[in-house]
N, CA, C and O atoms as CSV, one atom per row, in Angstrom:
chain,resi,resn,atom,element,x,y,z
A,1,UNK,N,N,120.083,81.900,117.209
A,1,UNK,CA,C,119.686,82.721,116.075
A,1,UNK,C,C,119.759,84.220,116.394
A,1,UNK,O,O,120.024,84.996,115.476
A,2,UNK,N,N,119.573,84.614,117.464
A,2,UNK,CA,C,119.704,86.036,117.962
A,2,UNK,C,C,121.171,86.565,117.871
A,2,UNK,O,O,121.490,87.740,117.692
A,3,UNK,N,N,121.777,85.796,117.981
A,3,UNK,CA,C,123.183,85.599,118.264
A,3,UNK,C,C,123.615,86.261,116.548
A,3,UNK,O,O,124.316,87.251,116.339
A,4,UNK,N,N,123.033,85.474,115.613
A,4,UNK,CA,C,123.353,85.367,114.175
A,4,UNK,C,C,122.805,86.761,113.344
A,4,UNK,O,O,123.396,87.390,112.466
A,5,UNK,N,N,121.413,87.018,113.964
A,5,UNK,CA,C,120.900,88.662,113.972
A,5,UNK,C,C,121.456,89.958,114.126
A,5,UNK,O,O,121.565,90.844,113.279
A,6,UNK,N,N,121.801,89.951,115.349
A,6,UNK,CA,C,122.954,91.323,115.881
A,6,UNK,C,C,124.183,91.252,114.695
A,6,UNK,O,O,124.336,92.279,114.035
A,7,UNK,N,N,125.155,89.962,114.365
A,7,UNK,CA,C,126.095,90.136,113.746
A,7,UNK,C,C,125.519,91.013,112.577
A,7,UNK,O,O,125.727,92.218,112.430
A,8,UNK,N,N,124.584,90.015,111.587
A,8,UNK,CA,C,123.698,90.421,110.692
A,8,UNK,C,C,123.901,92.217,110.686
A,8,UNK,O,O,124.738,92.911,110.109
A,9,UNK,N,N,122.666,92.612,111.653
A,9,UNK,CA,C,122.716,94.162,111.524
A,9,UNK,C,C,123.905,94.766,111.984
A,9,UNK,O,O,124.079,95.849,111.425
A,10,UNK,N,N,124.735,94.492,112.744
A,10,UNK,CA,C,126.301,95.299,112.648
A,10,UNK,C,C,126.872,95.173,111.704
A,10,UNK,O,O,127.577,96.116,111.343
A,11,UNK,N,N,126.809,93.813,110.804
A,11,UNK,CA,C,127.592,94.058,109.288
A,11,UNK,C,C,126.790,94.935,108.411
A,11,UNK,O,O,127.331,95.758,107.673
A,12,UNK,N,N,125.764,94.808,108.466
A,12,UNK,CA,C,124.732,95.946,107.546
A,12,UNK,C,C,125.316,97.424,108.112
A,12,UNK,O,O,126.041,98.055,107.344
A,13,UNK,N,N,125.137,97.758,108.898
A,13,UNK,CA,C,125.282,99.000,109.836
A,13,UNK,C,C,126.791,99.446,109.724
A,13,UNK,O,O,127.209,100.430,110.334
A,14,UNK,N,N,127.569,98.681,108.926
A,14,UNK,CA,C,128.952,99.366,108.473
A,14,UNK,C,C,129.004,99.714,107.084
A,14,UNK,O,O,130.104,100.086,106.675
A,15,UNK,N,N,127.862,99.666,106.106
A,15,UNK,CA,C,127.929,99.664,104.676
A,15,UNK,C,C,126.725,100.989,104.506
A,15,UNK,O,O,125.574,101.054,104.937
A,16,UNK,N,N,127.330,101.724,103.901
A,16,UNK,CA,C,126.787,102.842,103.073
A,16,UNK,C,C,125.377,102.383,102.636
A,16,UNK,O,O,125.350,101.202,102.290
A,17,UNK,N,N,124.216,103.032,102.573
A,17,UNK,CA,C,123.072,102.442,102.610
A,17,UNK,C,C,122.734,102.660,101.458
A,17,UNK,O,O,122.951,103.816,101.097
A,18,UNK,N,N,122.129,101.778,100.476
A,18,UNK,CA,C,121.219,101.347,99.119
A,18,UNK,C,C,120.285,101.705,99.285
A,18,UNK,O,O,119.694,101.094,100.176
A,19,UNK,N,N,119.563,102.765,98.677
A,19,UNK,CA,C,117.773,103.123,98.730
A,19,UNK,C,C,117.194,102.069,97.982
A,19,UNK,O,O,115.976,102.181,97.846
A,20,UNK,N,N,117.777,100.961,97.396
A,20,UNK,CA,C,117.130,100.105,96.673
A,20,UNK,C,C,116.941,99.211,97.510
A,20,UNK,O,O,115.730,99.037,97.648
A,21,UNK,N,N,117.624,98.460,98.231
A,21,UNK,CA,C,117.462,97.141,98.947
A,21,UNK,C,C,117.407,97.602,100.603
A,21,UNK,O,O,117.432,98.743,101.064
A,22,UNK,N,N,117.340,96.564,101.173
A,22,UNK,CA,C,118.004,96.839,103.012
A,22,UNK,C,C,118.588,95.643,102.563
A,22,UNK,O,O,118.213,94.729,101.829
A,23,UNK,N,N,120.002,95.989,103.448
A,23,UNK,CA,C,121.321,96.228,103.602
A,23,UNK,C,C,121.536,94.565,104.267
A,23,UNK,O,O,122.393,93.703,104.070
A,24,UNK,N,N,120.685,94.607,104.864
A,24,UNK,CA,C,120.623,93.279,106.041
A,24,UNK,C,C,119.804,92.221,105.586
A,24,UNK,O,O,119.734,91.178,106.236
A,25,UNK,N,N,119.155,92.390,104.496
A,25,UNK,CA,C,118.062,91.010,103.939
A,25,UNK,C,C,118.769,90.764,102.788
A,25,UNK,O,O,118.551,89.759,102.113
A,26,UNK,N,N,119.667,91.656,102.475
A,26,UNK,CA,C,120.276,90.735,101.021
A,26,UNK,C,C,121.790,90.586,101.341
A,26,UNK,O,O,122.564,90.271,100.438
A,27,UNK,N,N,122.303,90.843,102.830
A,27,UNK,CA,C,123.414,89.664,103.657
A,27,UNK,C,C,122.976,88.238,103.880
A,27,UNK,O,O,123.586,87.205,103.604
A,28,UNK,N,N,121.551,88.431,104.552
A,28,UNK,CA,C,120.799,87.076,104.751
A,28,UNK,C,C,121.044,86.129,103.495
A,28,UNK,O,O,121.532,85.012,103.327
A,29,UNK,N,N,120.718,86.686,103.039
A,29,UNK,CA,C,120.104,86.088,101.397
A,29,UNK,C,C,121.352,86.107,100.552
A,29,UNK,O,O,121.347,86.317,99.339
A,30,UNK,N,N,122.140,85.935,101.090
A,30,UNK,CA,C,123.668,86.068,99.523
A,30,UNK,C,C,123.908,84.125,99.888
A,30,UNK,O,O,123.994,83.364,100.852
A,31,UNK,N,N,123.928,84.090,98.316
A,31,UNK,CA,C,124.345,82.578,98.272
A,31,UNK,C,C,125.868,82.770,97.318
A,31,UNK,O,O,126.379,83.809,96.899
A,32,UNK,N,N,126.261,81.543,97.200
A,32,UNK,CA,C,128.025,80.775,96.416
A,32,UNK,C,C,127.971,82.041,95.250
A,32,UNK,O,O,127.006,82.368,94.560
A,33,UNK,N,N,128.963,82.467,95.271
A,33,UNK,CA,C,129.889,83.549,94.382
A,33,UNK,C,C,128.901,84.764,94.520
A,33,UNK,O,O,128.552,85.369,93.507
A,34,UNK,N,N,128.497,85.085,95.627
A,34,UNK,CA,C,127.497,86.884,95.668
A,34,UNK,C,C,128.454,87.137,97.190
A,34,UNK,O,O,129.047,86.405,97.982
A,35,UNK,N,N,128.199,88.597,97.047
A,35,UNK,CA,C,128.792,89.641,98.161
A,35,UNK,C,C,128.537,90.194,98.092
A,35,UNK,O,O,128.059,90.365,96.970
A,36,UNK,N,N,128.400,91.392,99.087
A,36,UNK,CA,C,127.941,92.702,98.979
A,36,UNK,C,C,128.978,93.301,99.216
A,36,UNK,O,O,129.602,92.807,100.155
A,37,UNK,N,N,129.488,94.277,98.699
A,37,UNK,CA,C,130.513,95.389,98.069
A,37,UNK,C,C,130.202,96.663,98.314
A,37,UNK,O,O,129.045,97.042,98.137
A,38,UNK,N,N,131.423,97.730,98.867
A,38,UNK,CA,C,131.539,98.958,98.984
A,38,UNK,C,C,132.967,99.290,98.356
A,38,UNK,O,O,133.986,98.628,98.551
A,39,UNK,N,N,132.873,100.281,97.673
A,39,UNK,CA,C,133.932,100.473,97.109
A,39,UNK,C,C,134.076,101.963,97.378
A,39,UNK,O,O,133.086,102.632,97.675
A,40,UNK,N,N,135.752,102.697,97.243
A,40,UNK,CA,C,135.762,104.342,97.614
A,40,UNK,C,C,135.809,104.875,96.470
A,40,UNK,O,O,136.596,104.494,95.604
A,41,UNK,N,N,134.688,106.154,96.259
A,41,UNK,CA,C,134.713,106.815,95.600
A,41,UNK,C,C,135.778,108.125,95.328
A,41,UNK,O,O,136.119,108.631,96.397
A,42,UNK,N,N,136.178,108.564,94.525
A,42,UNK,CA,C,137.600,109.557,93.997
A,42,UNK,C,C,138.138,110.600,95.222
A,42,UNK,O,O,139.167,111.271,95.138
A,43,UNK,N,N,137.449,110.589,96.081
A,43,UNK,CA,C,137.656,111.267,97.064
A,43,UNK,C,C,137.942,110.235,98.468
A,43,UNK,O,O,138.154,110.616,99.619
A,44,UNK,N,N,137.880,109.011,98.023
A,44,UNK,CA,C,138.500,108.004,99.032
A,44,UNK,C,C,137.139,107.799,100.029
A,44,UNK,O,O,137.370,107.064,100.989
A,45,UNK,N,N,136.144,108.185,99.973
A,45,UNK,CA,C,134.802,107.682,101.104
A,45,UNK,C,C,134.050,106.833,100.134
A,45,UNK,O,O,133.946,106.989,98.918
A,46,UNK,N,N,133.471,105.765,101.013
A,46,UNK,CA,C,133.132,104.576,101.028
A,46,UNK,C,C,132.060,105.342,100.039
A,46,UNK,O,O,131.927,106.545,99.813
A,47,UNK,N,N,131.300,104.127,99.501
A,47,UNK,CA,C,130.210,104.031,98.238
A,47,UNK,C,C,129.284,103.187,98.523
A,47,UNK,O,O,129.307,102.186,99.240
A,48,UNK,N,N,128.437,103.673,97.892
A,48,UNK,CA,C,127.001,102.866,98.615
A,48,UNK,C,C,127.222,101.614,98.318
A,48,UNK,O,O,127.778,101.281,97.272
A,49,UNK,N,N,126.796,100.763,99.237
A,49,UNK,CA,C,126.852,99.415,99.078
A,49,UNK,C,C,125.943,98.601,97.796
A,49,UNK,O,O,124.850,98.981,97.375
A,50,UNK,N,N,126.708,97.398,97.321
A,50,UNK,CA,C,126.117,97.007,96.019
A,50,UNK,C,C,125.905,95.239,96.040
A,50,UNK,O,O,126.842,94.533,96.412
A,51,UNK,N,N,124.947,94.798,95.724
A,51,UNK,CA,C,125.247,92.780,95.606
A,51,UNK,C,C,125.781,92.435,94.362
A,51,UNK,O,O,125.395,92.777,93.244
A,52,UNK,N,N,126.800,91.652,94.716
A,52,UNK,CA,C,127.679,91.547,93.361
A,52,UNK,C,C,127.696,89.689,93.074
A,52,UNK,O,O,127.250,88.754,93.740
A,53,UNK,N,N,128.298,89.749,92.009
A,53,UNK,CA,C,128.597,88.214,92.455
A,53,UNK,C,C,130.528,88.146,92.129
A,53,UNK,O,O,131.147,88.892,91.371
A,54,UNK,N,N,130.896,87.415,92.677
A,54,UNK,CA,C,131.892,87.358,92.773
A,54,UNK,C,C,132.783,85.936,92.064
A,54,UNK,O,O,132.806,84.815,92.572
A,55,UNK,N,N,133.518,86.373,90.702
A,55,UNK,CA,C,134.242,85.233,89.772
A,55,UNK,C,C,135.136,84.162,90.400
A,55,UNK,O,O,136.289,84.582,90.503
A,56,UNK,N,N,135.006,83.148,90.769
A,56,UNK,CA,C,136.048,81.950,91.136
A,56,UNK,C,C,137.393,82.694,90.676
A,56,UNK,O,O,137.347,83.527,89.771
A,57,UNK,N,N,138.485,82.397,91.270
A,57,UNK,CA,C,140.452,83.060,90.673
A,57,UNK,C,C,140.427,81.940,89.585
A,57,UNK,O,O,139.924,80.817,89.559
A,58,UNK,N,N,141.190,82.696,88.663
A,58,UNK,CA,C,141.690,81.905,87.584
A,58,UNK,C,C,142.922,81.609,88.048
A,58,UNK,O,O,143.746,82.500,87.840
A,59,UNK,N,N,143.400,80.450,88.724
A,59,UNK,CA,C,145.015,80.681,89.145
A,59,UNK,C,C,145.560,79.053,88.627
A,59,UNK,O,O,144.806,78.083,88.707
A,60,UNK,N,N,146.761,78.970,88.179
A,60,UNK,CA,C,147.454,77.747,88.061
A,60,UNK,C,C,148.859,77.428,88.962
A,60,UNK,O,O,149.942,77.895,89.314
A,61,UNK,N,N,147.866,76.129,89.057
A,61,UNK,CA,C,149.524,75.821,90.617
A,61,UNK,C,C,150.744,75.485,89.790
A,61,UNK,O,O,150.303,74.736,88.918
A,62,UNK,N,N,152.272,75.665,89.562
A,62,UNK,CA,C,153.032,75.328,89.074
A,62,UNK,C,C,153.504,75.806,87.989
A,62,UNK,O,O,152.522,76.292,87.428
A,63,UNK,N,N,154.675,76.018,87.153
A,63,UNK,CA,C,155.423,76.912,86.826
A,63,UNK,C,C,154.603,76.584,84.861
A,63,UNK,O,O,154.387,75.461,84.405
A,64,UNK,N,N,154.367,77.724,84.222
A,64,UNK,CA,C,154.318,77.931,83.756
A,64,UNK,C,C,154.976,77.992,82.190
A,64,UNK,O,O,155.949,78.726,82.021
A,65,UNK,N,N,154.382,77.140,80.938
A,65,UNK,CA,C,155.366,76.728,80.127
A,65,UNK,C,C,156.019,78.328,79.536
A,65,UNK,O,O,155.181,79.231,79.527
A,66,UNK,N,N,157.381,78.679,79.079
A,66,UNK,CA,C,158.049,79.780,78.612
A,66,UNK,C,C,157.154,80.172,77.393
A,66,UNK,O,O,156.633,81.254,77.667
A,67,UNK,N,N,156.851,79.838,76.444
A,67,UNK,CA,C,155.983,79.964,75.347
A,67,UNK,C,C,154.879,80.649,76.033
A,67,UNK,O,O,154.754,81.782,75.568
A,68,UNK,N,N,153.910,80.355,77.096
A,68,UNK,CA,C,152.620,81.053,78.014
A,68,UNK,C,C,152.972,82.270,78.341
A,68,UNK,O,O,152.446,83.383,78.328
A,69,UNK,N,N,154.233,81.696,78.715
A,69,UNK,CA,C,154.687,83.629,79.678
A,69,UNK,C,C,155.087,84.074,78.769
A,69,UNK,O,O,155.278,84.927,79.635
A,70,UNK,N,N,155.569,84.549,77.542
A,70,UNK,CA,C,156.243,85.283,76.569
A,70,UNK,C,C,154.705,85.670,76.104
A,70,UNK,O,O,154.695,86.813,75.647
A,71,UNK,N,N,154.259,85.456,76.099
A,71,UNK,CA,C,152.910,85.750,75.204
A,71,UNK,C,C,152.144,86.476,76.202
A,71,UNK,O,O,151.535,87.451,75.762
A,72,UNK,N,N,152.005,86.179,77.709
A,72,UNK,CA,C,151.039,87.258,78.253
A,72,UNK,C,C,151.954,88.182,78.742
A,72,UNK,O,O,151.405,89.030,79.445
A,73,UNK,N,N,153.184,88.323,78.617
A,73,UNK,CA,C,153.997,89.495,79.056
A,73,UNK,C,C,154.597,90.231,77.629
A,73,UNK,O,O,154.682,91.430,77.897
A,74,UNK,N,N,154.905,90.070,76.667
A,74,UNK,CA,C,154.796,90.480,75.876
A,74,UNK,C,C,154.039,91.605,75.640
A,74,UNK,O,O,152.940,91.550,76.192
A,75,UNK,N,N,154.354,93.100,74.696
A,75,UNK,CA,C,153.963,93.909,74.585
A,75,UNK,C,C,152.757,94.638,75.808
A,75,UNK,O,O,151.923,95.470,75.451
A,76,UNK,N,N,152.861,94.211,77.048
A,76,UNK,CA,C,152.043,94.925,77.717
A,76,UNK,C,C,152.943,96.374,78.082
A,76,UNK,O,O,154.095,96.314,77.653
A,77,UNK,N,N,152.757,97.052,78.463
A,77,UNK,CA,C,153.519,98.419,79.492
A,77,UNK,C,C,154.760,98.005,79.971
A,77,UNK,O,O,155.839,98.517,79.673
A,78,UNK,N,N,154.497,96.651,81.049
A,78,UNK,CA,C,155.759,96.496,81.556
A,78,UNK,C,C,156.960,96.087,80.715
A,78,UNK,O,O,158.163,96.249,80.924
A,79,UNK,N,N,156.137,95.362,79.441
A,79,UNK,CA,C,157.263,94.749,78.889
A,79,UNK,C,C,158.089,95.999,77.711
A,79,UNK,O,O,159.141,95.848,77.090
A,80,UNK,N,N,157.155,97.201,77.727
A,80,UNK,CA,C,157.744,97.982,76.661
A,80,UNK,C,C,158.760,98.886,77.883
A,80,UNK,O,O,159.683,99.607,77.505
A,81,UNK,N,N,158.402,98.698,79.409
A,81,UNK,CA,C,159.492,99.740,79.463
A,81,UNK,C,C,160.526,99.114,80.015
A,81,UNK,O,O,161.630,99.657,80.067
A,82,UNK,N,N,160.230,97.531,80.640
A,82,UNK,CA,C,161.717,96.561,81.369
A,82,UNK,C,C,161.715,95.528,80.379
A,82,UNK,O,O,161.790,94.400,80.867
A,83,UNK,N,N,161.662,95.572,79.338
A,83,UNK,CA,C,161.831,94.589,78.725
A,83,UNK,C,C,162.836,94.167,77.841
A,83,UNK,O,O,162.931,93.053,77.328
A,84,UNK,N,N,163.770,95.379,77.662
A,84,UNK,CA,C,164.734,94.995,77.228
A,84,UNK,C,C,165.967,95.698,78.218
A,84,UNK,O,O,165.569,96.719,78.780
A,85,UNK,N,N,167.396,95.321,78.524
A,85,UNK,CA,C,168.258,95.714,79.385
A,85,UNK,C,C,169.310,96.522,78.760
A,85,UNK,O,O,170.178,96.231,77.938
A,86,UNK,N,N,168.948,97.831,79.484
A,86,UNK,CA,C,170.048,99.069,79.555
A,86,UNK,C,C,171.177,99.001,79.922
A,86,UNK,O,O,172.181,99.198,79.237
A,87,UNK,N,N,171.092,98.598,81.492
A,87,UNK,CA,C,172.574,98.636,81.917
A,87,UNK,C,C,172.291,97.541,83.199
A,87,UNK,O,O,171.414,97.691,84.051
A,88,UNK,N,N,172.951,96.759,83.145
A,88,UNK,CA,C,172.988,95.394,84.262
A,88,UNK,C,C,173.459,95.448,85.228
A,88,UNK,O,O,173.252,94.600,86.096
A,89,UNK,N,N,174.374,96.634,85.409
A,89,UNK,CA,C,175.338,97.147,86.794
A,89,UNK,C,C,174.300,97.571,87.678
A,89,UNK,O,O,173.479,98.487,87.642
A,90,UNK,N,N,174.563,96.642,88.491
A,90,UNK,CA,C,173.627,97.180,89.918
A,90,UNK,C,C,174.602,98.263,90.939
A,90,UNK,O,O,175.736,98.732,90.843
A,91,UNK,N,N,173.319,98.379,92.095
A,91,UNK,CA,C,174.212,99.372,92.660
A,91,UNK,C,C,175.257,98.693,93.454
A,91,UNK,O,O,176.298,99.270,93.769
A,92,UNK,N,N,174.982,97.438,93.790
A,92,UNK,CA,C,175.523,96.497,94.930
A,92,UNK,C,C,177.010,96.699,94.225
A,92,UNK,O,O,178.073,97.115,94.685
A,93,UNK,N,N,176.595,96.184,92.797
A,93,UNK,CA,C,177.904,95.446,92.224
A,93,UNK,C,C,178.823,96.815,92.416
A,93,UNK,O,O,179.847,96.690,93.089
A,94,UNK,N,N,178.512,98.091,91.869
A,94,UNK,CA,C,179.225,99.708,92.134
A,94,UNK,C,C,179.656,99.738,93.195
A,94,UNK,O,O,180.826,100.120,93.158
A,95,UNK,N,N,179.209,99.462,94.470
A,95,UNK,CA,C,179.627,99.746,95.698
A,95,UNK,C,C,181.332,98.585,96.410
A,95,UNK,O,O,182.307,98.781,97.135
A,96,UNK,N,N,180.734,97.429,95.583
A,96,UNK,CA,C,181.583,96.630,95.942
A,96,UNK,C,C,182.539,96.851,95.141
A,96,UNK,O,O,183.577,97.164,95.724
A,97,UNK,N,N,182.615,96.806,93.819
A,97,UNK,CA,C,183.811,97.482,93.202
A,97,UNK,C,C,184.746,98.608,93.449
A,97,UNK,O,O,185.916,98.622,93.066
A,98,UNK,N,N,184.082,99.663,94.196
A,98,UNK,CA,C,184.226,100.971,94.888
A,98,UNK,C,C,185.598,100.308,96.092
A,98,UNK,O,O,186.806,100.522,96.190
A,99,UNK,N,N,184.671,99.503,96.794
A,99,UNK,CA,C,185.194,98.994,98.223
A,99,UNK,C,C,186.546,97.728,97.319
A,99,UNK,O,O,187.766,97.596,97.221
A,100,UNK,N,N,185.987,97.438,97.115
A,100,UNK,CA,C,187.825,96.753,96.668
A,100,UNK,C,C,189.008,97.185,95.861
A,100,UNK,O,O,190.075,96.571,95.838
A,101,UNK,N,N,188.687,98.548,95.044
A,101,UNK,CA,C,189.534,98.859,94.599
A,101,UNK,C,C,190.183,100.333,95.573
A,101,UNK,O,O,191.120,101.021,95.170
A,102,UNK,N,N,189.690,100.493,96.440
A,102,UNK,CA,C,190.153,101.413,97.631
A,102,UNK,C,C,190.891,100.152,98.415
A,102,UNK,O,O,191.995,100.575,98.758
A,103,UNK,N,N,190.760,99.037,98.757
A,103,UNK,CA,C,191.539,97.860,98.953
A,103,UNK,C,C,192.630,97.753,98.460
A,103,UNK,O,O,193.702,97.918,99.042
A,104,UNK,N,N,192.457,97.461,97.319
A,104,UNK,CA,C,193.489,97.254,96.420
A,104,UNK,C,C,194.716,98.828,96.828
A,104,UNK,O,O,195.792,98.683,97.409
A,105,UNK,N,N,194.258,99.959,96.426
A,105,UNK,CA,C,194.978,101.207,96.819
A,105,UNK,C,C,195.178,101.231,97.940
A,105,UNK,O,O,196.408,101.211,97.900
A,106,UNK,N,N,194.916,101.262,99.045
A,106,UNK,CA,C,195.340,100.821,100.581
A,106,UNK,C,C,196.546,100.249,100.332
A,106,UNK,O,O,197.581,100.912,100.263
A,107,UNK,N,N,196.483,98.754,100.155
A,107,UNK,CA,C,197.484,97.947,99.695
A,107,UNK,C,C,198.937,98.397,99.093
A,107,UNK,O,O,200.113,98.267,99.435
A,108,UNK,N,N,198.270,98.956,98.089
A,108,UNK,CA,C,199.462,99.581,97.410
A,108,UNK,C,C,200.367,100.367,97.939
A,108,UNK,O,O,201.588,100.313,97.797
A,109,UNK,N,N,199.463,101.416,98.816
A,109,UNK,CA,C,200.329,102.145,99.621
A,109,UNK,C,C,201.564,102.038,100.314
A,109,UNK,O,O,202.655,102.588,100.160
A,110,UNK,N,N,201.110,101.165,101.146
A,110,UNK,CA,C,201.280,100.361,102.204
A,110,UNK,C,C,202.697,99.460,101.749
A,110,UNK,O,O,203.702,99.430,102.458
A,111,UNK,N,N,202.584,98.817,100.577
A,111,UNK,CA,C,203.831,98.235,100.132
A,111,UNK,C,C,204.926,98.965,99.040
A,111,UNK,O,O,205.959,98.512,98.547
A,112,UNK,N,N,204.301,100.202,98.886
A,112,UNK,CA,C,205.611,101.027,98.750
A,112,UNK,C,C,206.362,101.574,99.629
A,112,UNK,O,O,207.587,101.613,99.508
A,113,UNK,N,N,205.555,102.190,100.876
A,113,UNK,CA,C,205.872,103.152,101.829
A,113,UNK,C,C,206.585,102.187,103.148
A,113,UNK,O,O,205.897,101.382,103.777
A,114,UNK,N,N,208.209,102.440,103.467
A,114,UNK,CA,C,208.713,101.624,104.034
A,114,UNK,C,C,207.831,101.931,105.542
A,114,UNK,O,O,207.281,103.001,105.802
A,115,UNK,N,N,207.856,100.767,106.399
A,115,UNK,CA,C,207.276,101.057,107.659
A,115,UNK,C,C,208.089,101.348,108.546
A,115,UNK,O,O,207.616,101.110,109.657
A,116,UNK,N,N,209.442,101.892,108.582
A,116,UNK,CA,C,210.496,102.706,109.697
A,116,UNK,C,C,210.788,103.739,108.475
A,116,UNK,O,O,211.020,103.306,107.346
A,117,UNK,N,N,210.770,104.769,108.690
A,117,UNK,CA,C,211.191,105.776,107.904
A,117,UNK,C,C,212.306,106.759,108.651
A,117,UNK,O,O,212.130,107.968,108.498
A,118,UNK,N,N,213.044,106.476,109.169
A,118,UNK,CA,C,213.812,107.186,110.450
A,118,UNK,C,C,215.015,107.665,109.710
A,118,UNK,O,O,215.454,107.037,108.747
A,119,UNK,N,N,215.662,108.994,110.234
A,119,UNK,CA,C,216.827,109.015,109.594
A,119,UNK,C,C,217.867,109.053,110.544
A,119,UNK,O,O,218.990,109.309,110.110
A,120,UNK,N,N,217.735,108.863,111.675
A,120,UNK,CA,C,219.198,107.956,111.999
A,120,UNK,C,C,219.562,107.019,112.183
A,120,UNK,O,O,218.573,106.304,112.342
A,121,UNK,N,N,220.676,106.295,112.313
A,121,UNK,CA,C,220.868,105.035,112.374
A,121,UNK,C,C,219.962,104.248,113.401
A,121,UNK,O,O,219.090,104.618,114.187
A,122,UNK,N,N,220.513,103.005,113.086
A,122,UNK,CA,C,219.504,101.745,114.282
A,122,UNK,C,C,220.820,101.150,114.878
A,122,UNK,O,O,221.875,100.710,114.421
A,123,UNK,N,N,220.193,101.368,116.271
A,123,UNK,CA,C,221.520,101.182,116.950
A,123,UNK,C,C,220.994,99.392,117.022
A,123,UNK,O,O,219.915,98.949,116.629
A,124,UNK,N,N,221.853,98.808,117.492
A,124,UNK,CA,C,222.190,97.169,118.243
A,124,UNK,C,C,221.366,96.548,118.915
A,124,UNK,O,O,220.479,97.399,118.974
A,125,UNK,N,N,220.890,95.460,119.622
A,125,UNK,CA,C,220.095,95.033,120.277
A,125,UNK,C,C,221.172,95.402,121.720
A,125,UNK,O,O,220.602,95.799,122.736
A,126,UNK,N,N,222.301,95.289,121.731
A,126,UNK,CA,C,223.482,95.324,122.634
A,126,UNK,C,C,223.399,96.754,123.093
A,126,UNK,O,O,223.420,97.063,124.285
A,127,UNK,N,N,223.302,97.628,122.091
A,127,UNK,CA,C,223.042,99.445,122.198
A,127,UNK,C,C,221.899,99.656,122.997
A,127,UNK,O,O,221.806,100.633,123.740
A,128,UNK,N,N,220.855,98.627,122.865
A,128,UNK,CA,C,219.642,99.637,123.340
A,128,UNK,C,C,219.645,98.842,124.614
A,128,UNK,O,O,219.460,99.358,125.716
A,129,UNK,N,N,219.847,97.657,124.431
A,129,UNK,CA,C,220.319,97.124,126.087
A,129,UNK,C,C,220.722,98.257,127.250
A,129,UNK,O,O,220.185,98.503,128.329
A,130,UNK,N,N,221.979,98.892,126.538
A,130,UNK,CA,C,223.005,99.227,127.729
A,130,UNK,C,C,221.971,100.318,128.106
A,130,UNK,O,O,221.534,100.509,129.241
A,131,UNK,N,N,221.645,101.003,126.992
A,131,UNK,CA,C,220.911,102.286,127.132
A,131,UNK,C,C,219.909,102.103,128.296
A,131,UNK,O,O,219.429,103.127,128.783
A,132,UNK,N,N,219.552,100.917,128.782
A,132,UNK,CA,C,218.366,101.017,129.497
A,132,UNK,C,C,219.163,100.793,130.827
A,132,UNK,O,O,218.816,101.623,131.667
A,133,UNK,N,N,220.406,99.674,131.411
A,133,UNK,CA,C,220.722,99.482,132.455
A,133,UNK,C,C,221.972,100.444,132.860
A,133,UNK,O,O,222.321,100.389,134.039
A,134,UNK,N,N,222.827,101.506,131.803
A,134,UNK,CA,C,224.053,102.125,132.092
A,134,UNK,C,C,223.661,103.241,131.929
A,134,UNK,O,O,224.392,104.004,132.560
A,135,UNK,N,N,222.497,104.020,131.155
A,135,UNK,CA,C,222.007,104.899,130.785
A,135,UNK,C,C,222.524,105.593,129.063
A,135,UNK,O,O,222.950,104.920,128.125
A,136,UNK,N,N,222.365,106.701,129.085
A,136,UNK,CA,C,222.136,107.073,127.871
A,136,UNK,C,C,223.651,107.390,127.372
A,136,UNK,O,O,223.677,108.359,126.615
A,137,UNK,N,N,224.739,106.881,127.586
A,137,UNK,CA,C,225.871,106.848,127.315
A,137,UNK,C,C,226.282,106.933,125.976
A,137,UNK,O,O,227.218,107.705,125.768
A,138,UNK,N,N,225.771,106.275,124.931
A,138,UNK,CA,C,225.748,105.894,123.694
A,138,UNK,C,C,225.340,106.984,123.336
A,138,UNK,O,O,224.204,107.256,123.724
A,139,UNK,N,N,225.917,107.816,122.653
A,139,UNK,CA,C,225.197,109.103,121.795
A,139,UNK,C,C,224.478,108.454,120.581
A,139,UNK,O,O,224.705,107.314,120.175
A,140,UNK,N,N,223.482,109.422,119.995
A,140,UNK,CA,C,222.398,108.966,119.419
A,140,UNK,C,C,222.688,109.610,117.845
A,140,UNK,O,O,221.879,109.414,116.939
C-alpha cells in the first residue's frame, strides 16, 4: 500500500492544484468513466486540474452503409470546400507525363539524326586492314 501512496502523490504533484479539492483524495476516489483533467490554457500552460467524467467512444467496427456517410459528411466545411472536384490531375500524373514525353522527344531525335555523320568516304574492311599492318598508304 505504501508502494500505491507515493505513486498516488507523484500523480497529484504533476497537476495544477484545485483550491477546491486535494488533488490526491479525488485520484483515490475516481471510479468507471471519472478522471481528473488538466487542460492548456491560450497561452499553452497547464490549467488547474478538474474531476470529470469521461463518455464511453461512440465507434462502429465495419464499413459503414453509403446513405450514413453522405449524410454525416454532407454540408459540413469539409464537404463545402473538397466536395466537389476541380481538377483531378495530380502532381504525380504531371511529372510522369513531363518524363515520357521528353522520352518520346529523345527518341525522336535520335531517329532522325543519322549516327555516322562523316563526310568522307568509308573506306573497306580490306582498307582499314592494310592501314593498320602496311601503314597509312591509302590516302584518306
Amino acid at each position: 500500500m505504501p508502494k500505491e501512496r507515493k505513486a498516488v502523490k507523484t500523480a497529484a504533484e504533476t497537476f495544477r492544484a484545485n483550491l477546491n479539492f486535494k488533488t490526491a483524495g479525488v485520484i483515490i476516489e475516481l471510479g468507471t468513466g471519472e478522471a481528473l483533467a488538466s487542460f492548456l490554457d491560450e497561452k499553452g500552460r497547464p490549467d488547474i486540474a478538474e474531476s470529470v467524467f469521461i463518455l464511453p467512444p461512440r465507434s462502429f467496427l465495419g464499413q459503414i452503409p453509403d446513405e450514413d456517410y453522405r449524410t454525416m459528411v454532407s454540408g459540413g466545411e469539409p464537404d463545402e470546400r473538397y466536395g466537389r472536384r476541380i481538377d483531378d490531375h495530380t502532381a504525380y500524373e504531371a511529372i510522369e507525363n513531363a518524363e515520357s514525353e521528353k522520352a518520346r522527344e529523345a527518341n525522336g531525335r535520335e531517329k532522325a539524326t543519322p549516327k555516322h555523320t562523316t563526310t568522307r568516304k568509308r573506306r573497306s574492311y580490306a582498307g582499314k586492314a592494310t592501314d593498320g599492318t602496311v601503314g597509312s598508304a591509302i590516302p584518306q
